[in-house]
C-alpha positions in Angstrom: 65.0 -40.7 -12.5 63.2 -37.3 -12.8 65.6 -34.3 -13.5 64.3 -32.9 -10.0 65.2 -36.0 -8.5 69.0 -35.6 -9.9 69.0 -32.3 -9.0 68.4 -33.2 -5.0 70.9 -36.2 -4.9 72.9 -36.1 -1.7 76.6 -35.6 -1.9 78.4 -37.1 1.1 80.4 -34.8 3.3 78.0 -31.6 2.5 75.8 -30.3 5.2 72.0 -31.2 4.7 70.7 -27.3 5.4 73.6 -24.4 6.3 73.6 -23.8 10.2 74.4 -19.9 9.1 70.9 -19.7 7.1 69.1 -21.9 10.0 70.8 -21.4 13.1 70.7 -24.7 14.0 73.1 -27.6 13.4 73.1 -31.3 12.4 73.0 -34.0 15.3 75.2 -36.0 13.0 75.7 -36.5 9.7 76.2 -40.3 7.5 75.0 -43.3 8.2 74.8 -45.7 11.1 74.5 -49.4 10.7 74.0 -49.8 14.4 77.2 -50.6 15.4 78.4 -47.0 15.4 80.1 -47.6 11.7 79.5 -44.5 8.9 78.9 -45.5 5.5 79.1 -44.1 2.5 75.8 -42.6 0.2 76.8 -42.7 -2.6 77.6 -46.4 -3.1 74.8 -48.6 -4.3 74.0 -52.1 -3.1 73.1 -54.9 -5.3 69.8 -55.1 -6.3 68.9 -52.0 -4.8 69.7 -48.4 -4.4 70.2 -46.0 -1.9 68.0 -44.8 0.6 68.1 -41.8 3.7 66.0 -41.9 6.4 66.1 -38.6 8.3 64.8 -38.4 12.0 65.0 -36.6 15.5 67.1 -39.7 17.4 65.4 -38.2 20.7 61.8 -39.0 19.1 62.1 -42.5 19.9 58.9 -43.4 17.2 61.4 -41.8 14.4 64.2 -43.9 15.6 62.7 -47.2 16.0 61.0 -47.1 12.6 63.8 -46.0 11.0 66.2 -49.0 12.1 62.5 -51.0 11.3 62.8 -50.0 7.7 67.2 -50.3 7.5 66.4 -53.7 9.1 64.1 -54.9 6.1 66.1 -52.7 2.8 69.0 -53.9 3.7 67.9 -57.3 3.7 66.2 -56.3 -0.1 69.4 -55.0 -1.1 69.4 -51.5 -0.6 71.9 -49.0 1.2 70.2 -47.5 3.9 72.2 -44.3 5.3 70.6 -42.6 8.7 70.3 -38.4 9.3 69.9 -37.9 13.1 68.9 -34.0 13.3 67.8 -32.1 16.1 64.8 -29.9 14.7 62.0 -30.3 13.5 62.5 -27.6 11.1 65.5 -28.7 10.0 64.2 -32.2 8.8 61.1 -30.8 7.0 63.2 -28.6 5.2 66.1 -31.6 4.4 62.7 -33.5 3.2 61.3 -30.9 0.7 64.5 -30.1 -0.7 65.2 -34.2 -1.2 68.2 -34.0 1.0 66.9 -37.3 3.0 64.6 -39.3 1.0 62.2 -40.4 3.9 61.2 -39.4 7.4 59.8 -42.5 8.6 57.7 -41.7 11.5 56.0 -38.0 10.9 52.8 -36.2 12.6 51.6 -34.3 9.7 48.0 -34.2 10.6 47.7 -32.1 13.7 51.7 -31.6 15.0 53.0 -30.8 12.0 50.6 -29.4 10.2 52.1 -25.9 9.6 55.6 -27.7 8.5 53.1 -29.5 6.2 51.8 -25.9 4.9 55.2 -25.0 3.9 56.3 -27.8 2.6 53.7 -30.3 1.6 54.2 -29.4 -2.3 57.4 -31.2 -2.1 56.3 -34.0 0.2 54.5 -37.7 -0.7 53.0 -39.2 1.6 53.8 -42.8 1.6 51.3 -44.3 4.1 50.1 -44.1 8.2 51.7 -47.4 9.7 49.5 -46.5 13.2 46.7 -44.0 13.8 46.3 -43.2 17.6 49.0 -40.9 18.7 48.5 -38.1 20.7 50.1 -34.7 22.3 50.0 -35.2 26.8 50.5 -33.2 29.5 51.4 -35.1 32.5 52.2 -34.8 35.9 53.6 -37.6 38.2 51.2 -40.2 39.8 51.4 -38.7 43.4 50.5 -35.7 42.1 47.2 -34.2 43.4 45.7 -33.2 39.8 43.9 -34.9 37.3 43.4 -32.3 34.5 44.9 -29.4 32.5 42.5 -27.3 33.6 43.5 -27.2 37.6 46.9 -26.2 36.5 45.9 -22.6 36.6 44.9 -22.6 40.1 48.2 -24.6 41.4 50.9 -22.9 39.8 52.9 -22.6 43.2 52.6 -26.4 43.0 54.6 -26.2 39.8 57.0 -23.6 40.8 54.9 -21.9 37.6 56.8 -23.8 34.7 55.7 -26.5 32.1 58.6 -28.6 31.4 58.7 -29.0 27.5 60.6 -30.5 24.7 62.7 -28.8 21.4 61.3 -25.2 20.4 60.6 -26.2 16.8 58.4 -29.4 17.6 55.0 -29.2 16.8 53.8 -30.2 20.7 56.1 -26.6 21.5 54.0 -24.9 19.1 50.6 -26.4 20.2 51.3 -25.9 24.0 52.2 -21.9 23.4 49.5 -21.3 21.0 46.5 -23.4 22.2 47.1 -24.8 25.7 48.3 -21.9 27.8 45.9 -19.7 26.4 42.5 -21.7 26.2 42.8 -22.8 30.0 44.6 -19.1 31.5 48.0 -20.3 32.3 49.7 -17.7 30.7 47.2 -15.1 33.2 48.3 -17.5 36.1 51.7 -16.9 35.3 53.2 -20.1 33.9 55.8 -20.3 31.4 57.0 -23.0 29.2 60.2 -24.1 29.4 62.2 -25.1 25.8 65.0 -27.2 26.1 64.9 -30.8 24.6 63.3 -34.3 25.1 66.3 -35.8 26.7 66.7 -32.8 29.0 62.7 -32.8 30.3 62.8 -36.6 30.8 66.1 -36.1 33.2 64.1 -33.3 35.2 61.0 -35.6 34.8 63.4 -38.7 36.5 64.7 -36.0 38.9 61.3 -35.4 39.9 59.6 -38.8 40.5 62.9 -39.9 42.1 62.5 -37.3 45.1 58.6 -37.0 44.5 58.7 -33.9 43.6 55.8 -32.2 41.6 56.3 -31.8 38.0 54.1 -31.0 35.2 56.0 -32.0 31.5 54.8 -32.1 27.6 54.7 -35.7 26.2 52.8 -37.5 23.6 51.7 -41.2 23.1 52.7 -44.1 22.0 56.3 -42.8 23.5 58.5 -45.2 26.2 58.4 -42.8 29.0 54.7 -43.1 30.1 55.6 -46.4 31.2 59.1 -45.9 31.8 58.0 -43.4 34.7 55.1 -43.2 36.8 52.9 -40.2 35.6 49.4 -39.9 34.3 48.0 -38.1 31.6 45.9 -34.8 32.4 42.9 -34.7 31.0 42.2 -31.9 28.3 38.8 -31.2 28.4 39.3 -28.0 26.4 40.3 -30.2 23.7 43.0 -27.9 23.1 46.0 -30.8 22.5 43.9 -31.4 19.5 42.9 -34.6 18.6 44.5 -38.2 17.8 46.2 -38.4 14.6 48.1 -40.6 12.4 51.8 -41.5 12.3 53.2 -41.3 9.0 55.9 -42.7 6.4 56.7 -39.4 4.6 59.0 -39.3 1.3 60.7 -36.5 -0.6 58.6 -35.8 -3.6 59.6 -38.4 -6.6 59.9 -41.2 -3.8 57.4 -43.0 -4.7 58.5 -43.0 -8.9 62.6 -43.6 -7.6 61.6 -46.4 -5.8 57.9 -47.7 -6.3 58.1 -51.2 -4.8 59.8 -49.8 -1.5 56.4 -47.7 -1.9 54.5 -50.3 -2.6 55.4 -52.1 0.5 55.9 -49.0 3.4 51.8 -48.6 2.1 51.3 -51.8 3.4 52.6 -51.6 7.2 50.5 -51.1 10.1 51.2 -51.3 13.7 48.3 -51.9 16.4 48.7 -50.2 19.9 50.5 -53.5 21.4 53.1 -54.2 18.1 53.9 -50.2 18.3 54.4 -50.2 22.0 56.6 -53.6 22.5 58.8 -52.3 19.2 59.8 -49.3 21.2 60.4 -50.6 24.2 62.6 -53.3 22.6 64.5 -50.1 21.0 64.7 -48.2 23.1 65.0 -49.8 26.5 65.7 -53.9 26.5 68.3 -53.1 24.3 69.0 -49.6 24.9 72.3 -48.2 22.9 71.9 -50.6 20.1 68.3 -50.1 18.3 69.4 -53.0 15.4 69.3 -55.4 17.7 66.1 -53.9 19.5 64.4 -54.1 15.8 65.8 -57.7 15.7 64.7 -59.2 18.6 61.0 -57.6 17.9 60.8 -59.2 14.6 62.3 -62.4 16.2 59.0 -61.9 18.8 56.7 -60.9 16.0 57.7 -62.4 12.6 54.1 -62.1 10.7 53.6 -58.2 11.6 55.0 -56.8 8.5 54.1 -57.6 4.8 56.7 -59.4 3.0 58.7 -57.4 0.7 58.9 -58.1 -2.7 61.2 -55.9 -4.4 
């Protein structure tokens, strides 16, 4: 092991990044095996080491590709221990500094492309597993608008607010710095409301349960489009950007720690249909236990994913 890879091993118990230096805590902190049980990082299983994947538990892609990947180490041998954290920020920084080892399901191309300025030095990235996600706006189905760019002239409609997600993701950043500005919603006096992902999906459910008018951030591939019925504006501005990759992103010295874990996260790819039915089987047909979600995909799906040969 490198001497900068000793020098970022995690000690159990200590805070990944000070909440007095960030302002912003840790969601939790340990391990989960899916059954709620902490476990320990510093113990090493047979034939393996060990291995932290850190990820926003809200951003459903990070957590059912991280219980993915704890599903097929663990079976290789390896202790997998889970970071939940609730900022973007927060887990870029926990990355670079080699506090987690992997963040398994990053948008580095267009989303998080000015964490990826900071940081990238002390990033590797370890492969895209699928390459057509993308930032939304959308509005409910009933809803009498079809694009982005009639916002501006219905803002009564939406009592002037855009419901949005966590104020250090990248679709926060995007929506305040391109969106409201290239189509004039700031001029028609919109603001954008930060709070988190579970908090706009309960005012999007709110919403669509009294049909209400509502107009909310989201991104694809993500549950809720399906889970509730609204319709993505079109952005003829182009200012959402454009469709990017999702990738497997290590701490740097990943790759020489533990090449054939490397060797084999290069390998995975997910089409639109395999992406889509693992999350819903996460995240909805079994919600509350996402082992058992990852499970009963592979049970559905057993020749997706590459053999591992460690």
């Amino acid at each position: 092991m490198s001497t900068h890879r000793k020098n970022l091993r995690r000690r159990q118990g200590v805070a990944l990044v000070s909440a007095a230096t960030l302002g912003l805590t840790l969601a939790a902190c340990g391990s989960d095996d899916g059954t709620g049980t902490t476990t320990g990082g510093d113990e090493t299983a047979e034939g393996g080491g060990t291995i932290t994947l850190g990820y926003i538990p809200s951003w459903t892609d990070g957590l059912s590709t991280a219980y993915l990947l704890d599903h097929v180490l663990t079976e290789a041998g390896y202790t997998v221990d889970h970071e939940q954290l609730n900022e973007a920020g927060i887990l870029y920084t926990a990355l670079a500094q080699g506090d987690v080892d992997m963040y398994p399901s990053a948008w580095p191309d267009v989303t998080h492309a000015e964490y990826m300025k900071t940081y990238g030095g002390q990033i590797e990235d370890l492969g895209t597993y699928y390459d057509n996600a993308k930032l939304t706006f959308a509005v409910p189905e009933y809803t009498d608008i079809d694009s982005i760019a009639e916002l501006a002239d219905n803002a009564e409609m939406f009592d002037s607010t855009i419901v949005g997600i966590e104020p250090g993701a990248g679709l926060t950043a995007v929506t305040k710095d391109s969106v409201i500005p290239a189509y004039g919603l700031d001029e028609a006096g919109y603001t954008l409301q930060e709070s988190s992902t579970t908090a706009m999906l309960t005012e999007l459910g709110q919403a669509t349960e009294n049909e209400e008018d509502i107009v909310v951030t989201l991104w694809q591939p993500f549950w809720a489009n399906a889970a509730y019925p609204v319709k993505t504006l079109e952005d003829p501005e182009g200012a959402l950007g454009e469709a990017e990759g999702l990738h497997f992103l290590g701490t740097e010295g990943f790759a020489e720690e533990h090449p054939e874990v490397a060797d084999w996260i290069a390998q995975v790819k997910l089409d639109d249909a395999q992406y889509g039915a693992l999350e819903d089987s996460v995240v909805n047909e079994h919600e509350g236990d996402p082992a058992a979600g990852v499970e009963a995909w592979l049970e559905a799906n057993p020749d997706v994913l590459p053999p591992f040969e460690g």
